[in-house]
C-alpha positions in Angstrom: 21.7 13.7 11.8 20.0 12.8 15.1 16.6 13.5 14.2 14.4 13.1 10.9 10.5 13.8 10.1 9.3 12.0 7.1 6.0 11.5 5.3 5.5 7.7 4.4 3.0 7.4 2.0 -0.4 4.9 1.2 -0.2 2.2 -1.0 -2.5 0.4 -3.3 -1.6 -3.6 -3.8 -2.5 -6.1 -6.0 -4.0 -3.8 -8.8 -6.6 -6.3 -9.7 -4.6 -8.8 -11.7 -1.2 -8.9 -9.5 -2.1 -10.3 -6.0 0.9 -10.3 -3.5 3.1 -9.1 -6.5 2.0 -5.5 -7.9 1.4 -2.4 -5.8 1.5 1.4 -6.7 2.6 4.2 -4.2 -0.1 7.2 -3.7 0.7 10.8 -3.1 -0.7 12.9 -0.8 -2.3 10.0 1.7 0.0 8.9 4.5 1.9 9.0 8.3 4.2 11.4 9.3 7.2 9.6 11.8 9.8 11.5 14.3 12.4 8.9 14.6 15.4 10.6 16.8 18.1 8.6 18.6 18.6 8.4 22.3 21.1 7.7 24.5 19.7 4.9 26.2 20.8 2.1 23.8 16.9 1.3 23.3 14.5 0.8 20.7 11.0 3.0 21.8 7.5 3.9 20.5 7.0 7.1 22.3 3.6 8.8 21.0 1.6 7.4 18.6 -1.6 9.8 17.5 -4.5 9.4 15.0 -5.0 6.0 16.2 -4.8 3.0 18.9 -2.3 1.1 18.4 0.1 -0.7 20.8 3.7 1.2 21.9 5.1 -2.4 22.5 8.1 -2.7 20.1 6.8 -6.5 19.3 3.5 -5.6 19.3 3.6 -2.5 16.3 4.9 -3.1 13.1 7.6 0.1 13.5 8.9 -2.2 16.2 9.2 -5.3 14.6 10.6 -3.6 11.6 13.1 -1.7 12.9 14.3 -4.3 15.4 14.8 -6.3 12.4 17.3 -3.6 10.6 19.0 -3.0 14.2 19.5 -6.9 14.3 21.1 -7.1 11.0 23.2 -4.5 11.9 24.3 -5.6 15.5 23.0 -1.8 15.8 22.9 -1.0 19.8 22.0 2.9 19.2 18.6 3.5 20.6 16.1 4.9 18.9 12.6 6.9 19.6 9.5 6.6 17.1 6.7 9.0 17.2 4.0 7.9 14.6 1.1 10.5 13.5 -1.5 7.5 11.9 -3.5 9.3 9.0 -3.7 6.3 7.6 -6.5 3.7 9.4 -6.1 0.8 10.2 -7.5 -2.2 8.1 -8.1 0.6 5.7 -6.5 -1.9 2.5 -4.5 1.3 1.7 -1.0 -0.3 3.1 -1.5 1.4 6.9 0.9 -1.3 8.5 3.0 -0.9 5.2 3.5 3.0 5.5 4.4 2.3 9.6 6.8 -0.4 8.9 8.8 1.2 5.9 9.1 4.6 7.5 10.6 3.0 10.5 13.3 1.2 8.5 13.9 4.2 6.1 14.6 7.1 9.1 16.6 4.6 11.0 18.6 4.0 8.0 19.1 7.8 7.2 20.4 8.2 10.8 22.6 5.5 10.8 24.2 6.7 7.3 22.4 4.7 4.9 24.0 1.1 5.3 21.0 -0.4 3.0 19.5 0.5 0.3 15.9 1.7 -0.4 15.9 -2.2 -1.9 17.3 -4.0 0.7 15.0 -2.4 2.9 11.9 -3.7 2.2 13.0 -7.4 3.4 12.9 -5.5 7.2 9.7 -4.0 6.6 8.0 -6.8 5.4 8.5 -8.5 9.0 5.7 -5.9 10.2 3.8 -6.9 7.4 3.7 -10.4 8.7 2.9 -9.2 12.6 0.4 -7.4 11.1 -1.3 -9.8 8.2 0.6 -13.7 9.3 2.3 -13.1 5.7 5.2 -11.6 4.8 4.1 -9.5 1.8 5.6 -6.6 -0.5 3.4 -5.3 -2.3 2.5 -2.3 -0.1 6.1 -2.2 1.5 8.1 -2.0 -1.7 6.1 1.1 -3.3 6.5 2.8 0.0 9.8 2.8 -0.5 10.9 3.1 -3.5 7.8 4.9 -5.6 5.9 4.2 -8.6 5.1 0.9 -9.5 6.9 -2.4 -7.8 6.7 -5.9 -8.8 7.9 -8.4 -6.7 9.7 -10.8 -9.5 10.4 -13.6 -6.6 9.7 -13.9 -2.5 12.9 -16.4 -2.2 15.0 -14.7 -3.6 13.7 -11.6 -2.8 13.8 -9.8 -6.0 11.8 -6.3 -6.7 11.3 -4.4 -10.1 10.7 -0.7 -10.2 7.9 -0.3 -13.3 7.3 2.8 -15.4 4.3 5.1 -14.4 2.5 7.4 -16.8 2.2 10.8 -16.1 -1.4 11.0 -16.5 -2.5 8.2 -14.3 -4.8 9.4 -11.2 -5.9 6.8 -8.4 -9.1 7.7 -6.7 -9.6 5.7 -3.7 -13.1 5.1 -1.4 -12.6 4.0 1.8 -15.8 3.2 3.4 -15.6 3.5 6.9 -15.3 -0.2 8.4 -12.1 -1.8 9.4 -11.8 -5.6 7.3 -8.6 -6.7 9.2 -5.9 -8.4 6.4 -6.1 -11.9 8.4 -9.6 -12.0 7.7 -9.5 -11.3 4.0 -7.1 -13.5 3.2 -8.7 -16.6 5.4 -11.9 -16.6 2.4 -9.2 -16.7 -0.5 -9.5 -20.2 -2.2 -5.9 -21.7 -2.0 -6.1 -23.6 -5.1 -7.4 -21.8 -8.5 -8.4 -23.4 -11.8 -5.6 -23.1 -14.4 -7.7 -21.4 -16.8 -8.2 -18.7 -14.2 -4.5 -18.8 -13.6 -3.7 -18.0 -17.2 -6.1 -15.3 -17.6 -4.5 -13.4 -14.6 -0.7 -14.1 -15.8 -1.9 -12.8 -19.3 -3.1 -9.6 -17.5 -0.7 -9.2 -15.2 2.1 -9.0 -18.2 -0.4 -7.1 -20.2 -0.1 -4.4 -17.2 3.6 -4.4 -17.3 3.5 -4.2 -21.0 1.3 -1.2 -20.6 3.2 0.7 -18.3 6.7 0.3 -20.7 4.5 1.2 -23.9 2.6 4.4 -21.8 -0.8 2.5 -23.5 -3.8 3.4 -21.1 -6.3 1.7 -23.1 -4.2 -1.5 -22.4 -4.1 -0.9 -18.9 -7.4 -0.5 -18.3 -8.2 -4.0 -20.3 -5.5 -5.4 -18.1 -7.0 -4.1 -14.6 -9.3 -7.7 -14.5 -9.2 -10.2 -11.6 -10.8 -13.6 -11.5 -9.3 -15.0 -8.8 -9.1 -12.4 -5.9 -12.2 -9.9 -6.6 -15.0 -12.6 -6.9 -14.9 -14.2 -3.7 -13.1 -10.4 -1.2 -15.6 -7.9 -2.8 -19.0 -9.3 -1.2 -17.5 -7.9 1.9 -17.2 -4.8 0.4 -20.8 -2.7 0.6 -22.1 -1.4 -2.6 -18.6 -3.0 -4.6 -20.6 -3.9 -7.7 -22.2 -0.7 -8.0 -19.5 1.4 -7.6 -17.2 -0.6 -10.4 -20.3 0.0 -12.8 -20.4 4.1 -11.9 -16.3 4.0 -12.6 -16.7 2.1 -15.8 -19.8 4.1 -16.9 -17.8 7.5 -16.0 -14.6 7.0 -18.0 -12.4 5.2 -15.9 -9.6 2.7 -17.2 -10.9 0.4 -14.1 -11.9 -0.4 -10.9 -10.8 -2.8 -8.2 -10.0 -3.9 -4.6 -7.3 -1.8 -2.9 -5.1 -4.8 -0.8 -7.2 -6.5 1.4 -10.2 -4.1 1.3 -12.4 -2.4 2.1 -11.2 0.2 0.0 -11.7 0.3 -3.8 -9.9 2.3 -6.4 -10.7 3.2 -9.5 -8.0 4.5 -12.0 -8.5 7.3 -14.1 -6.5 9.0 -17.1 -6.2 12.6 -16.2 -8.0 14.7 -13.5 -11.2 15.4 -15.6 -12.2 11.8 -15.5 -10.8 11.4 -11.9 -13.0 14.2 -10.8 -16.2 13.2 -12.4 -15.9 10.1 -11.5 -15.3 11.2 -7.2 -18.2 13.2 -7.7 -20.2 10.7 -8.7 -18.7 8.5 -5.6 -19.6 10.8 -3.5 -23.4 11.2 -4.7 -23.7 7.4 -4.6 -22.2 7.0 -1.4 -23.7 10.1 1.1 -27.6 8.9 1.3 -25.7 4.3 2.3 -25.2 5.4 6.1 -21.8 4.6 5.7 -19.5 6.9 6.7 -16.7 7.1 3.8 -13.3 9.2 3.0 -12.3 9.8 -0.6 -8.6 10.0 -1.9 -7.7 11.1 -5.2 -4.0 11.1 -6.0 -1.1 11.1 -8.6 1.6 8.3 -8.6 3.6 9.2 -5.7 7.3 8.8 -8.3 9.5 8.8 -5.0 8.0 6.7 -2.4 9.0 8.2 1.3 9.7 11.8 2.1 11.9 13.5 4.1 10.0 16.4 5.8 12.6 17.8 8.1 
């Protein structure tokens, strides 16, 4: 192969009760990448549509990802990358996440697979920290391997693929303002009470528990943050309302997508999920904020091959 087209898919992170650790890949919602080699023995960002974003290898996350793989590697092929963002920027649906991990998976693919979907994410996590300051896989690991991911450790870098359920639906509101990652993170207290602590660890097993036992009522009561949501979702407009319509509509919960702004609320089966975007969108139309809606399955097998 010399040339590959792939779809690399949105991501939710955190989940509520599983900051930095716990991120779920969407279908549906994502880039599409050209990655072809040349013969020039040089790493490029050719065309980049959809959005602005800079062609300089050490200046876009593709880049800095894939120079990373090629370094490992003593790689000297060249490569091209064409990026098609459908995906915004500062959107909290893992738009550096879906750049950097389709970068690293083509150029894997062309150069015969040396890694594994695994031992790829460590390479696109280093366009997660051009792009955030911290290297973080919650959005990255997803991305590339499907489903659930839990990040068991940062050092070692250790990654657990979770169960999903087959009924699970993510609806995701993105209102149209752009809350860059660095800024989110700079209002997150550094130090949290330990009675906080041990209500998120209880819900963040509960989760996991939940997945394994395919219990959606246990889900839901697991989808709780007290450490995270309190202080990111006032700058989020209208976040307090829209968790109440979820709730008051059926779904299993409602919470901050990464970073923000975007909110999802999961849903068991598309009845629910579709009541509950129509009543999104009601609420949402008359706010003068411009908005997109998502509503997707679990994506089961993270990036796809297109062509």
């Amino acid at each position: 192969m010399d040339k590959i087209k792939l779809f690399a898919p949105a991501t939710v992170a955190n989940l509520s009760c599983g900051f930095d650790v716990l991120g779920c890949c969407l279908d549906g919602v994502g880039d599409e990448m050209i990655i072809s080699k040349n013969s020039e023995q040089t790493l490029r960002i050719t065309k980049i549509t959809g959005q602005e974003l800079p062609l300089s290898i050490d200046e876009n996350v593709a880049g800095v990802s894939a120079k990373a793989l090629l370094a490992e590697l003593d790689e000297k092929q060249g490569f091209d990358i064409e990026i098609k963002k459908n995906i915004k920027a500062g959107s909290g649906i893992g738009s550096s996440a879906a750049s950097a991990a389709g970068a690293v998976f083509g150029i894997n693919k062309l150069l015969g697979e040396p890694f594994s979907a695994n031992e790829l994410i460590k390479f696109a996590m280093e366009g997660e920290r051009l792009a955030s300051g911290n290297a973080h896989a919650d959005n990255v690991a997803p991305a590339l391997l499907g489903g659930f991911s839990l990040v068991k450790s940062y050092e070692p870098l250790e990654i657990i693929s979770l169960p999903s359920l087959p009924e699970l639906r993510m609806l995701v509101l993105h209102p149209l303002i752009e809350l860059k990652t660095r800024d989110s993170r700079s209002v997150i207290r550094q130090n949290v009470e330990l009675k906080k602590a041990i209500s998120q660890w209880g819900n963040l097993a509960a989760l996991v528990s939940a997945l394994y036992t395919q219990d959606y009522e246990l889900l839901g009561r697991s989808l709780k943050d007290e450490i995270i949501e309190p202080v990111r979702s006032i700058l989020i407009p209208y976040f307090d309302e829209l968790k109440a319509l979820a709730l008051a509509n059926g779904a299993l919960g409602f919470g901050i997508s990464g970073s923000g702004p975007s909110v999802f609320a999961m849903c068991k089966g598309d009845t629910v999920a579709e009541k509950v975007k129509a009543e999104f969108q009601e609420f949402y139309q008359d706010k003068n904020i411009d908005f997109d809606l998502h509503l997707s399955k679990i994506n089961p097998g993270g990036i796809k091959i297109l062509s």
